[in-house]
TIDOMAR-816943 format. One record per residue (C-alpha): x negated, y negated, z negated; residue in three letters. Coordinates in steps of 0.05 Angstrom, whole numbers, plus 32768, in hexadecimal, padded with zeros to 4 digits. Each point is the difference from the previous one (the first is absolute). Layout:
N
XYZALA ...
# end
This chain:
195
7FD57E718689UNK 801980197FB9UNK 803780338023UNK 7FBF801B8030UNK 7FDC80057FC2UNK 803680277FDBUNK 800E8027803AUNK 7FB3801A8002UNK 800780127FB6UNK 804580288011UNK 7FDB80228032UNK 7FC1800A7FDAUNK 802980177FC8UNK 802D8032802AUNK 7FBE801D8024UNK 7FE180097FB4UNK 803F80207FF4UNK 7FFE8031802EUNK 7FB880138001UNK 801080137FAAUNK 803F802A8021UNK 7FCD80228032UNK 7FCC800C7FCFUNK 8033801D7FC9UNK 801B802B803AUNK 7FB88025800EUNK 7FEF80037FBBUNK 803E802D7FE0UNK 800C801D8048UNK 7FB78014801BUNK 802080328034UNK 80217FC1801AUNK 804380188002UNK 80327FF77FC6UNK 804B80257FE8UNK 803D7FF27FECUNK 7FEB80157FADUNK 7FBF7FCC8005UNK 80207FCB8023UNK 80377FF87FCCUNK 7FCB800C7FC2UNK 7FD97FC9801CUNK 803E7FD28017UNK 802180157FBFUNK 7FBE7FE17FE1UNK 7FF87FC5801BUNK 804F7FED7FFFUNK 803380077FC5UNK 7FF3804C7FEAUNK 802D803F8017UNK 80347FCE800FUNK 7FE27FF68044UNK 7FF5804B8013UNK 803F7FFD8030UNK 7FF17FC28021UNK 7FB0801A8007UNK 8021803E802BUNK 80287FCF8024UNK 7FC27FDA8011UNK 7FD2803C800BUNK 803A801B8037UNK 7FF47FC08029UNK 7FB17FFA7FFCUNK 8005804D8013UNK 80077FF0804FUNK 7FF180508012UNK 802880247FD3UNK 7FC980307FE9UNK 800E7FEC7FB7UNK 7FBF7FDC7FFBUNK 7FE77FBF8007UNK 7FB97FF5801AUNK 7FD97FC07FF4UNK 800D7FEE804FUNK 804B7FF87FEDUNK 7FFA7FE57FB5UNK 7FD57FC28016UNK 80257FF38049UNK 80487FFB7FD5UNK 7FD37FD87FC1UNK 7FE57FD3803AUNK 803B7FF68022UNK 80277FEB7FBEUNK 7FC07FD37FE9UNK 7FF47FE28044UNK 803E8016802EUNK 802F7FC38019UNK 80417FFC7FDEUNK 80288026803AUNK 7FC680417FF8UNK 800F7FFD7FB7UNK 80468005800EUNK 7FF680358032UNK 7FDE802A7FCDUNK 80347FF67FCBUNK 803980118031UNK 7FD780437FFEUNK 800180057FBDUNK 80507FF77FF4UNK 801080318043UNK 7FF0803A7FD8UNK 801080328039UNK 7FDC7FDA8044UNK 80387FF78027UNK 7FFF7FBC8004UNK 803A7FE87FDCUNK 80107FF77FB5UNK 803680197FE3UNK 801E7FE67FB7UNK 7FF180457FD6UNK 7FB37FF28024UNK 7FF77FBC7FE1UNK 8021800B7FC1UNK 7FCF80377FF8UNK 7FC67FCA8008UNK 802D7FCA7FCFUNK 800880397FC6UNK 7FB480058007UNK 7FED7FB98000UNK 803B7FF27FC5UNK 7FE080337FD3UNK 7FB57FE88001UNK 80237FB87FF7UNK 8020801D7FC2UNK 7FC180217FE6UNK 7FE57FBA8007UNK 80397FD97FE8UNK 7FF87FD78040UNK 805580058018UNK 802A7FC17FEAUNK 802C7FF97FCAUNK 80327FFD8032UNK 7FE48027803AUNK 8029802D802FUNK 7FFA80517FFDUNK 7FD6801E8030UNK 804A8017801FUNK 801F7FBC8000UNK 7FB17FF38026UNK 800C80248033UNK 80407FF28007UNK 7FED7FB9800BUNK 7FC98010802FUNK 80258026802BUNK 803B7FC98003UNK 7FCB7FCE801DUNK 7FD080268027UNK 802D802E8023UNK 801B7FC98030UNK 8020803B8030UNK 802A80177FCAUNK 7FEF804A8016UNK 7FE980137FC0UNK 7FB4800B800CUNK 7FCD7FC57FFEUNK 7FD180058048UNK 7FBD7FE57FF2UNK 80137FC2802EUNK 80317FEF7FC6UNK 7FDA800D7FCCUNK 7FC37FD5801BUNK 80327FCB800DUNK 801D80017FC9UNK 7FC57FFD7FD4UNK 7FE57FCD802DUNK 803F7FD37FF3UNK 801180097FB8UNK 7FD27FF57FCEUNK 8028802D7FC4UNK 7FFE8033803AUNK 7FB680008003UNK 7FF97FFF7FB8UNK 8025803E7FF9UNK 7FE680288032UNK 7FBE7FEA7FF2UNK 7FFF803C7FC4UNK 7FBC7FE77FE4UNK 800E801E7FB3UNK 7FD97FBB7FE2UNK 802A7FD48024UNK 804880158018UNK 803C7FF67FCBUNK 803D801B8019UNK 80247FBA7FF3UNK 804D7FE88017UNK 7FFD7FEB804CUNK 800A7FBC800EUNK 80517FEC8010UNK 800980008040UNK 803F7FE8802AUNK 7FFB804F8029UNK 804D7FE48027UNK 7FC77FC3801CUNK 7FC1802F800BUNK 7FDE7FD67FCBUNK 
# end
C-alpha cells in the first residue's frame, strides 16, 4: 500500500512537473516555437551556467525531430513526456538519439565522446566528477568496450538498449542528467569471462 502510495506521489509529482515545463514553454515562447539561442539561455538557466551550452545544442538536435531549426511546443512536451512518463526502453530510445549525432543509426566513438565532453564539463562546473573519476575519453572508451558487443566499432541501438538495460554503471552514464551523472571508474570486470 505504501509503494502504491509513493508511486501516486511520483506520478503526481512528474505530471506537476511537466505542466510548470508546459507553462514556462508558452510563457517565454508565445509563438510556440523555440531556437537554438533560447533553448540554451533557458537550459543554461536552469542548469550549471554557460557550461551547459554544448550539451543544450546536443539536446535541442534530438527534440528537433524535423530539422527546421525550431522546436514547437508539439515536440518539446512529446520528448518532456516521454522522459517524465516514457518506460525505461523509450527513454533509452530517445537518448540513443541524442548520442547518434548524424541519424544513421549507429554510434560511433568521436559521436559519444562529443556527448561525454559535454556532460564532463557541466559536472566540472558543478564539481559533481569524483576525485578519482575517468576522463570523458577514458568514458567513452569504456562504453564502447562494453556496449559494442559486435566489436565493429559502432554501438546499434539494440546494443545500446541492452546494454543499458544490463549494466547499471552503463545506465548511469548514458543517462547524461547534469544533477545526477558523475563520470566515475567502471566497476572491474573479468571482460576474458563476459562478466
Amino acid at each position: 500500500m505504501g509503494q502504491a502510495a509513493s508511486m501516486s506521489h511520483w506520478k503526481e509529482k512528474n505530471i506537476t512537473e511537466l505542466y510548470e515545463w508546459s507553462r514556462m514553454f508558452i510563457h517565454e515562447c508565445p509563438s510556440g516555437l523555440i531556437t537554438l539561442h533560447e533553448f540554451q539561455r533557458h537550459f543554461c538557466n536552469v542548469t550549471v551556467g554557460m557550461q551547459s551550452a554544448e550539451y543544450a545544442e546536443e539536446i535541442f538536435r534530438t527534440l528537433d525531430k524535423n530539422e527546421d531549426g525550431l522546436v514547437d511546443f508539439r515536440e518539446y512536451v512529446m520528448a518532456i513526456s516521454m522522459l517524465v512518463e516514457g518506460s525505461a526502453v523509450e527513454r533509452l530510445r530517445w537518448s540513443f538519439k541524442l548520442f547518434d549525432k548524424d541519424g544513421d543509426g549507429a554510434i560511433k566513438r568521436e559521436e559519444m565522446l562529443g556527448i561525454m565532453q559535454a556532460v564532463y564539463k557541466m559536472n566540472e562546473a558543478v564539481d559533481l566528477n569524483e576525485p578519482n573519476s575517468l576522463t570523458a575519453e577514458e568514458c567513452t572508451d569504456q562504453l564502447f568496450l562494453r556496449l559494442d558487443k559486435d566489436k565493429n566499432a559502432v554501438i546499434s541501438v539494440e546494443e545500446f538498449i541492452e546494454g543499458a538495460l544490463d549494466d547499471d554503471w552503463i545506465r548511469k552514464m548514458l543517462e547524461c542528467d547534469p544533477c545526477t551523472v558523475r563520470v566515475e571508474r567502471a566497476p572491474k570486470r573479468d571482460l576474458a569471462m563476459g562478466v
